[in-house]
C-alpha positions in Angstrom: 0.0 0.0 0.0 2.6 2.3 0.8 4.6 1.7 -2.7 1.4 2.5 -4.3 1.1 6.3 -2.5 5.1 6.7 -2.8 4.5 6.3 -6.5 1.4 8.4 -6.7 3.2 11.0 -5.4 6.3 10.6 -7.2 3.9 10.7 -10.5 1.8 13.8 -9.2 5.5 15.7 -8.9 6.7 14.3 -11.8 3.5 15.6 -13.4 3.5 19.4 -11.5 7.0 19.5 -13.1 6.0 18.9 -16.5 3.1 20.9 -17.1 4.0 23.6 -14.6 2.5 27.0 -15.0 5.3 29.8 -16.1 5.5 32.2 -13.6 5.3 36.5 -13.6 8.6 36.4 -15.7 7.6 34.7 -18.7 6.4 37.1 -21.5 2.4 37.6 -21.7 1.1 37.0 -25.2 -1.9 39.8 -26.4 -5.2 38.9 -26.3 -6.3 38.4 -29.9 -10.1 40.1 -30.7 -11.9 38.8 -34.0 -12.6 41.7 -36.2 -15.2 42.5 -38.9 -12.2 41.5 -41.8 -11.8 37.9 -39.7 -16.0 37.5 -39.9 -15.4 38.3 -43.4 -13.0 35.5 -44.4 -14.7 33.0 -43.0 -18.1 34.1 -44.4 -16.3 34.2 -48.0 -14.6 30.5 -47.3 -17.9 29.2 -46.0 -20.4 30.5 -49.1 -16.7 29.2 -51.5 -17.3 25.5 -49.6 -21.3 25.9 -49.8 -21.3 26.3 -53.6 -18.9 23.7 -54.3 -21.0 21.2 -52.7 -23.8 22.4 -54.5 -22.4 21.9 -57.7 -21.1 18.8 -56.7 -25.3 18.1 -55.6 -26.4 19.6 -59.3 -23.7 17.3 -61.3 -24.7 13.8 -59.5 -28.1 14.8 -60.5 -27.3 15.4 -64.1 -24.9 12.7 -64.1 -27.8 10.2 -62.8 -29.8 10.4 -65.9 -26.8 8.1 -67.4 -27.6 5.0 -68.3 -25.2 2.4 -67.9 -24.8 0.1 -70.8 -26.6 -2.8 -69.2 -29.2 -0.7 -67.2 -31.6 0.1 -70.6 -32.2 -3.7 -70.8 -34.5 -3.0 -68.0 -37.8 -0.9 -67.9 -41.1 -0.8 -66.1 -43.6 -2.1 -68.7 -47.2 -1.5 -66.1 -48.5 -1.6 -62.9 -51.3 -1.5 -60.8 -52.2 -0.6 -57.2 -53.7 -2.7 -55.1 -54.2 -0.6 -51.9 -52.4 2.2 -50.1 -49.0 0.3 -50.1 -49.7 -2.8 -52.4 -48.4 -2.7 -55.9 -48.2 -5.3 -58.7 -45.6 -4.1 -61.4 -44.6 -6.0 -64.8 -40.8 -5.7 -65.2 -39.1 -6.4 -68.3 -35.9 -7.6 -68.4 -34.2 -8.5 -71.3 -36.0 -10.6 -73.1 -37.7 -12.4 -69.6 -41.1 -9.9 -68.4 -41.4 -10.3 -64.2 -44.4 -9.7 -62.5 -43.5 -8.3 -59.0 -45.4 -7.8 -55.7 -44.2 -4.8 -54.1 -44.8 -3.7 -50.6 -43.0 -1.8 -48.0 -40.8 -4.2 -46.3 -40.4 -6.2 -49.8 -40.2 -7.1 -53.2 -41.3 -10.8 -54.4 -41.1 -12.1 -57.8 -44.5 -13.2 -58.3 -44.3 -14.9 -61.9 -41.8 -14.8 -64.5 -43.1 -14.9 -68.6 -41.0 -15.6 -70.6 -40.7 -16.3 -75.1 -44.6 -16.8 -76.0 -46.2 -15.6 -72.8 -44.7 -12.4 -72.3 -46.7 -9.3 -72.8 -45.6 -7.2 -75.6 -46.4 -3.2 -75.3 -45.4 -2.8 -79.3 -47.7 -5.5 -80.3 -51.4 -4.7 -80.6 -53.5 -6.6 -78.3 -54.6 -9.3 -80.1 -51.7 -10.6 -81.6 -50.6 -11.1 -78.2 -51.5 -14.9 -77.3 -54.3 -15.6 -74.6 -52.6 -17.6 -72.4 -54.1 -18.1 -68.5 -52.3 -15.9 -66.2 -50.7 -13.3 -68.4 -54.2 -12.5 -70.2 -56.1 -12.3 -66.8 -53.4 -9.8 -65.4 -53.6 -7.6 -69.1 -57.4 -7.6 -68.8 -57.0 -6.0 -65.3 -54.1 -3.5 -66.3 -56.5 -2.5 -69.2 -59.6 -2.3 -66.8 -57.2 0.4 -64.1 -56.4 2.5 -67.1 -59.5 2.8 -68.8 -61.6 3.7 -65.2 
């Protein structure tokens, strides 16, 4: 116990010695006020940094609108609501055409048509083959946009 306060004490001198306050004789530096011209440099510096992260804001904008050369494979062909938060959307990709449920929380792959079954926007509607699902979800797109 008493090596542990010897070498407290020999640390808190140690310490005092180190960082010890200068006494009367060592010179006083002037007190430093912040002018108008000091308030003015930094307001300069500050709008300088404000508008270049502005324009760097503006050009990822304009740079967004870039498509990639894989990303125009991929559009959004339709969709319809079905409630506040609900969505059914028809995705085509490449040559594949996805329907998607699409909720909040998540996105599931509901069905995916592919070669005969897909539905075709630049084909009129009745060279497009009946088939089950894919005709039942275009009668119900066409329904939504016609009411």
């Amino acid at each position: 116990m008493t090596g542990k306060i010897i070498s407290a004490w020999l640390l808190f001198g140690w310490f005092s010695t180190c960082f010890a306050v200068p006494g009367d004789d060592a010179p006083k530096q002037a007190v430093r006020t912040v002018s108008s011209g000091d308030m003015l440099h930094w307001s300069v510096g500050l709008l300088i940094v404000l508008g270049i992260f502005f324009l760097c804001v503006w050009g990822m904008r304009k740079l967004g609108g870039i498509t990639v050369n894989g990303a125009g494979k991929m559009r959004v062909v339709g969709g319809l609501s079905l409630g506040m938060r609900e969505k059914v959307i028809l995705v085509q990709v490449g040559k594949k055409q996805l329907i998607l449920g699409v909720t909040p929380g998540r996105i599931d792959a509901l069905h995916v048509l592919e070669g005969d079954d897909c539905l075709n926007s630049s084909e009129s509607p009745s060279l497009v083959k009946d088939s089950g699902f894919s005709a039942i979800v275009e009668q119900v797109m066409k329904g939504r946009s016609d009411g």
